[in-house]
N, CA, C and O of each residue as an XYZ file, in Angstrom:
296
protein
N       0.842     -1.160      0.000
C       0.000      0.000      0.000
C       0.896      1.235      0.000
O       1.873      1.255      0.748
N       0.620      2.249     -0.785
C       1.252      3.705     -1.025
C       0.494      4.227     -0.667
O      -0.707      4.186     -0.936
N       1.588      5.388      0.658
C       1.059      6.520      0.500
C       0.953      7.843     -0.455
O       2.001      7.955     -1.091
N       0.078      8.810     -0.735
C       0.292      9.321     -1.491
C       0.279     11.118     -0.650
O      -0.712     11.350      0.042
N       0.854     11.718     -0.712
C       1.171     13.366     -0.282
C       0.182     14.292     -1.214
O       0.415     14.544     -2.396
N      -0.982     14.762     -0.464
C      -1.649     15.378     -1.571
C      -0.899     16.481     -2.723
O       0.060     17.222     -2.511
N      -1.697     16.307     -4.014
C      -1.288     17.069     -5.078
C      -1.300     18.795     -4.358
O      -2.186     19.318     -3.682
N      -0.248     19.251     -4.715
C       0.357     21.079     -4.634
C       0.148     21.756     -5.917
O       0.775     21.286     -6.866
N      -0.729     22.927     -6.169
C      -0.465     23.686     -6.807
C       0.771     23.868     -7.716
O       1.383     24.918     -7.522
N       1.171     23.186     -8.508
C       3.276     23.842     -9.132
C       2.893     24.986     -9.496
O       3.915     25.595     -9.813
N       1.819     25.766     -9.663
C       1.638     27.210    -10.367
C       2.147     28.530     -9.484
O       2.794     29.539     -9.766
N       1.687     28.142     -8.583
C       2.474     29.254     -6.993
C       3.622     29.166     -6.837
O       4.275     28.155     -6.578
N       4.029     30.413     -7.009
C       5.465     30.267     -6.158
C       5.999     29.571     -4.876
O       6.882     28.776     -4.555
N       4.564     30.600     -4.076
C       5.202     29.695     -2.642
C       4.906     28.289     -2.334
O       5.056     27.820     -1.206
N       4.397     27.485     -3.556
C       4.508     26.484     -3.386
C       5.130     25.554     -3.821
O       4.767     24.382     -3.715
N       6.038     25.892     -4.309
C       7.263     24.916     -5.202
C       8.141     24.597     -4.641
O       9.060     24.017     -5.220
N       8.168     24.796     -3.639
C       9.832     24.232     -2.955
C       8.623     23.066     -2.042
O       9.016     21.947     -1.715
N       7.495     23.432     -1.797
C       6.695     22.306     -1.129
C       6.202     20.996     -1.825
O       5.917     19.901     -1.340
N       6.192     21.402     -2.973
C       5.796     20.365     -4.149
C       7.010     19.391     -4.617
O       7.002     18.219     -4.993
N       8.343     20.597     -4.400
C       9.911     19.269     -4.812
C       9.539     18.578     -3.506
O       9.227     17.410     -3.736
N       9.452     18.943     -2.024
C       9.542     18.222     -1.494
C       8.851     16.946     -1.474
O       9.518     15.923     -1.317
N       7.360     16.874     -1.642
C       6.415     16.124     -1.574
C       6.920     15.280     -2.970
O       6.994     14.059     -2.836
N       7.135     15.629     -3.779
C       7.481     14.709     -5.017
C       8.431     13.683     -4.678
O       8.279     12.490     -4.939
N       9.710     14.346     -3.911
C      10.706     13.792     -3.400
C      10.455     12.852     -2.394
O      10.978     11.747     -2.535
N       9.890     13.023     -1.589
C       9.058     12.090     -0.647
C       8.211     10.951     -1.037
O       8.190      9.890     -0.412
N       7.569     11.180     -2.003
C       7.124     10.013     -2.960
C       7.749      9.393     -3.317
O       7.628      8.210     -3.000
N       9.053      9.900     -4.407
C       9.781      8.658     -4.680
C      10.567      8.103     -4.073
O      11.156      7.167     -4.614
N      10.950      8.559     -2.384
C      11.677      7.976     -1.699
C      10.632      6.941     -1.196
O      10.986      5.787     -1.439
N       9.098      7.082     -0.376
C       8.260      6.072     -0.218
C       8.120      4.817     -1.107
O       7.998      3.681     -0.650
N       8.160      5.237     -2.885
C       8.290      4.445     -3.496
C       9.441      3.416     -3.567
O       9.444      2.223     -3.871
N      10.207      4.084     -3.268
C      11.650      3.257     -3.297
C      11.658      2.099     -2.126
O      12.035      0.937     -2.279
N      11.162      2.685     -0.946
C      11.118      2.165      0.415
C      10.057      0.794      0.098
O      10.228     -0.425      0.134
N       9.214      1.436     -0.135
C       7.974     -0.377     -1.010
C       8.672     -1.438     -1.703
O       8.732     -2.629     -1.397
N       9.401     -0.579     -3.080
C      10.121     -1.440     -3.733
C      11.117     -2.245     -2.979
O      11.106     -3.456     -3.202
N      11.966     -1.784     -2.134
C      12.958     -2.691     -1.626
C      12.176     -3.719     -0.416
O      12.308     -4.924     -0.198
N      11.646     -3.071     -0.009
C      10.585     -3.948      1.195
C      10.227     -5.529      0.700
O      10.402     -6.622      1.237
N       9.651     -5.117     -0.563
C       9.313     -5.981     -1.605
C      10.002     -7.456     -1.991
O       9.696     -8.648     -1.950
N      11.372     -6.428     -2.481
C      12.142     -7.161     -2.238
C      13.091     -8.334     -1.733
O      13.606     -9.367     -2.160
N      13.009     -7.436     -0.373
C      13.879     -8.361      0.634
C      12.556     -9.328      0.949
O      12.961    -10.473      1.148
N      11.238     -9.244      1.047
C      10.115    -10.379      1.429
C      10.433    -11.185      0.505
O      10.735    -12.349      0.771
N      10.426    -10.881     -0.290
C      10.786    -12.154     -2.016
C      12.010    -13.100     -1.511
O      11.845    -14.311     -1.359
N      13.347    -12.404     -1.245
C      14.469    -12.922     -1.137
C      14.393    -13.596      0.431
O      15.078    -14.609      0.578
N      13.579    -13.096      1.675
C      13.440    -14.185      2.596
C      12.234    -15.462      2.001
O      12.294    -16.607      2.449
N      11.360    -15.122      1.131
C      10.760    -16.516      0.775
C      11.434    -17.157      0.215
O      11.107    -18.342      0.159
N      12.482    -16.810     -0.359
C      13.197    -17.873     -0.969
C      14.207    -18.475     -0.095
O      14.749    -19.494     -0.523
N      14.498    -18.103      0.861
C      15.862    -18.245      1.731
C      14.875    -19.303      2.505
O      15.402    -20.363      2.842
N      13.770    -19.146      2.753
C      12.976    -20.266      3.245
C      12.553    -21.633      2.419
O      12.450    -22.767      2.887
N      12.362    -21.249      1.206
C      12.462    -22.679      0.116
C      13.928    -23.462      0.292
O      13.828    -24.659      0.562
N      14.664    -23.166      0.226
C      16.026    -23.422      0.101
C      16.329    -24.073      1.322
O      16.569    -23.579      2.424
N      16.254    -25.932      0.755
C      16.637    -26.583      1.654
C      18.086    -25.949      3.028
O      19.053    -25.201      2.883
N      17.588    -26.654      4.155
C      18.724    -26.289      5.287
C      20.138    -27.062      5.365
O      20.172    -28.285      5.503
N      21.189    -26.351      5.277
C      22.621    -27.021      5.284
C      23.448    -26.549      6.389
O      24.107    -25.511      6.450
N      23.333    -27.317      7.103
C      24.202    -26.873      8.646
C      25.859    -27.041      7.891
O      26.156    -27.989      7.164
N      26.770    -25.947      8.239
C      27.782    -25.991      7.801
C      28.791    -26.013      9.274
O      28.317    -25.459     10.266
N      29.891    -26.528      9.355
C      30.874    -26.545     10.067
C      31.887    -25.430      9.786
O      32.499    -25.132      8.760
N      31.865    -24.746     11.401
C      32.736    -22.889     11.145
C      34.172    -23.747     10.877
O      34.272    -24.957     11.083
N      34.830    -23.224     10.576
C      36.313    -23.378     10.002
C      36.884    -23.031     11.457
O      36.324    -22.178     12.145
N      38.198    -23.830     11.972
C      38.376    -23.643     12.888
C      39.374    -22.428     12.799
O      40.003    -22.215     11.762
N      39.520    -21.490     14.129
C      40.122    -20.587     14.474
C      41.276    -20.774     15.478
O      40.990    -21.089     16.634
N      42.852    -20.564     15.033
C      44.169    -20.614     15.544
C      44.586    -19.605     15.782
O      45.774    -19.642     16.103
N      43.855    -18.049     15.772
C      44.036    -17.112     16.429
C      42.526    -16.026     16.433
O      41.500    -16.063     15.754
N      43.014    -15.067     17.584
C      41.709    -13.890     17.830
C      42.637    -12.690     17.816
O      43.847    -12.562     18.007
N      41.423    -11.663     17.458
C      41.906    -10.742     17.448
C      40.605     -9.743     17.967
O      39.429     -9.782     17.605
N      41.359     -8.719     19.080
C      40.372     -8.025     19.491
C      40.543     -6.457     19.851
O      41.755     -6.254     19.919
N      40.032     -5.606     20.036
C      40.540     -4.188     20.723
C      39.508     -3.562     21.703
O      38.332     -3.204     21.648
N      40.725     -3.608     22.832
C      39.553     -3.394     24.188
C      40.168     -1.748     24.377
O      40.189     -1.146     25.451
N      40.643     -1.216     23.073
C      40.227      0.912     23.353
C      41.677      1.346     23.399
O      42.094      2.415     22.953
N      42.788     -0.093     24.294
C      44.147      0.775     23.868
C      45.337      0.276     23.138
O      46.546      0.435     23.299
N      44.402     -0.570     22.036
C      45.156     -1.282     21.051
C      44.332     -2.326     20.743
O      43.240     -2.711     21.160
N      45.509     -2.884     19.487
C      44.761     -4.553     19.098
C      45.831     -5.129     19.191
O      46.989     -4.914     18.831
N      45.205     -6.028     19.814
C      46.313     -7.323     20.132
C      45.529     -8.922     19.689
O      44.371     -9.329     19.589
N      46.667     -9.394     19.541
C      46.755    -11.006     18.749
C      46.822    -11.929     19.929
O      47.635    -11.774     20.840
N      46.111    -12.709     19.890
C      46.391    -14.215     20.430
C      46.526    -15.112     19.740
O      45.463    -15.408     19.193
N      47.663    -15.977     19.367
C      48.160    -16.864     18.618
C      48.540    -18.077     19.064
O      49.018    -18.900     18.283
């Protein structure tokens, strides 16, 4: 569902910088649907897609920074 920003006068002056906005706002709403859209599509599919438990690769060192450096454990 779209929202829509009621139609502005473009004939007024003082209303044209209100009308880029509202236009602009539309196609950012629009954009915001479209990707929404999107990503629902790409989690239904991430849900078709049989499950493969994978094994993490093991780790022979860390690395971390607690503010007064980074340091290695090896």
């Amino acid at each position: 569902m779209r929202l829509r920003l009621p139609t502005i006068n473009h004939r007024l002056p003082t209303c044209q910088s209100t009308a880029r906005v509202c236009g602009l706002l539309d196609r950012v709403g629009d954009a915001l649907a479209e990707e929404r859209e999107r990503l629902e599509l790409k989690a239904i599919e991430m849900l078709k897609e049989p499950k493969r438990l994978v094994q993490p690769e093991p780790v022979d060192h860390a690395w971390w920074d607690d503010g007064s450096g980074v340091y290695s454990v090896g």
